[in-house]
C-alpha positions as a Python dict, from the first residue, in 0.01 Angstrom:
ca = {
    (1, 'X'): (0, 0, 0),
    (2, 'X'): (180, -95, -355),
    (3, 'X'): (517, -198, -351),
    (4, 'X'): (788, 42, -343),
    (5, 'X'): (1141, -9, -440),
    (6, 'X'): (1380, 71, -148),
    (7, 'X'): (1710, 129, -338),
    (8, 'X'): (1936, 393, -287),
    (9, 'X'): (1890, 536, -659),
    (10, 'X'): (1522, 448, -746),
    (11, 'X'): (1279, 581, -437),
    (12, 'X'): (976, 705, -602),
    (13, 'X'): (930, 404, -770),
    (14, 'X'): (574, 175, -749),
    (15, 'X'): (551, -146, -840),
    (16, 'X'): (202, -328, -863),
    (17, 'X'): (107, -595, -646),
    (18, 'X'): (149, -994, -817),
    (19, 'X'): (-166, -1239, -768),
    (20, 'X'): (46, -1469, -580),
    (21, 'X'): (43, -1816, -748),
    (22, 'X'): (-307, -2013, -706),
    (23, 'X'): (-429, -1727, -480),
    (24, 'X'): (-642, -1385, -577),
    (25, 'X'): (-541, -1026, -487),
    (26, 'X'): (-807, -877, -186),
    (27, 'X'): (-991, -625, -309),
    (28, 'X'): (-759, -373, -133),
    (29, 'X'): (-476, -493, -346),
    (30, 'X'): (-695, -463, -667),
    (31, 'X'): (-804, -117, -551),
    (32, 'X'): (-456, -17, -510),
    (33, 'X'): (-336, -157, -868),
    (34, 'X'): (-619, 8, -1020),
    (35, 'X'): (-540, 346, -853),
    (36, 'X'): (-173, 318, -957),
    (37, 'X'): (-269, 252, -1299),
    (38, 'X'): (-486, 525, -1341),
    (39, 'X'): (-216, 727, -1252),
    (40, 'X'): (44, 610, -1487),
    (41, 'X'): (-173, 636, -1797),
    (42, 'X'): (-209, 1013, -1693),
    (43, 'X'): (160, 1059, -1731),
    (44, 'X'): (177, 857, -2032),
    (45, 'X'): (-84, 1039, -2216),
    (46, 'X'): (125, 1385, -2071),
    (47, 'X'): (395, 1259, -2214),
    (48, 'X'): (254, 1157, -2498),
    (49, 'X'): (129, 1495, -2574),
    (50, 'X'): (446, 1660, -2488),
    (51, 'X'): (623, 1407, -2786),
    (52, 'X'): (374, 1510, -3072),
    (53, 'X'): (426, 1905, -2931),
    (54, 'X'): (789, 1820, -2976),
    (55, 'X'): (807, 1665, -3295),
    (56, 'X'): (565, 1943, -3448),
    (57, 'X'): (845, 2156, -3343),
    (58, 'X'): (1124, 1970, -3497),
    (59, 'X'): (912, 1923, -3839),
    (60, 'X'): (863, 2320, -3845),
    (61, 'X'): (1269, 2341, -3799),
}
């Protein structure tokens, strides 16, 4: 499972797994990483899309 941080004000936060030093990841680790990146470039492009949306609407101000 990827990392999660287990403070009181950041819960929903995932944090990738490290190669540890002179070691490799196993390929559930790399499988996981991949899957959690995937998922963060679909918010980023959301977001992106939701920052050119809002600066069309600024420009039209």
């Amino acid at each position: 499972m990827v990392s999660k941080v287990s403070t009181h004000q950041y819960e929903n936060i995932r944090i990738p797994h490290k190669k540890p030093k002179g070691g490799e990841l196993s390929e559930q680790q790399k499988l996981e990483n991949r899957k959690l990146s995937q998922s963060r470039v679909v918010c980023e492009n959301a977001y992106q899309g939701y920052e050119t949306l809002w600066s069309c609407q600024s420009d039209l101000s």
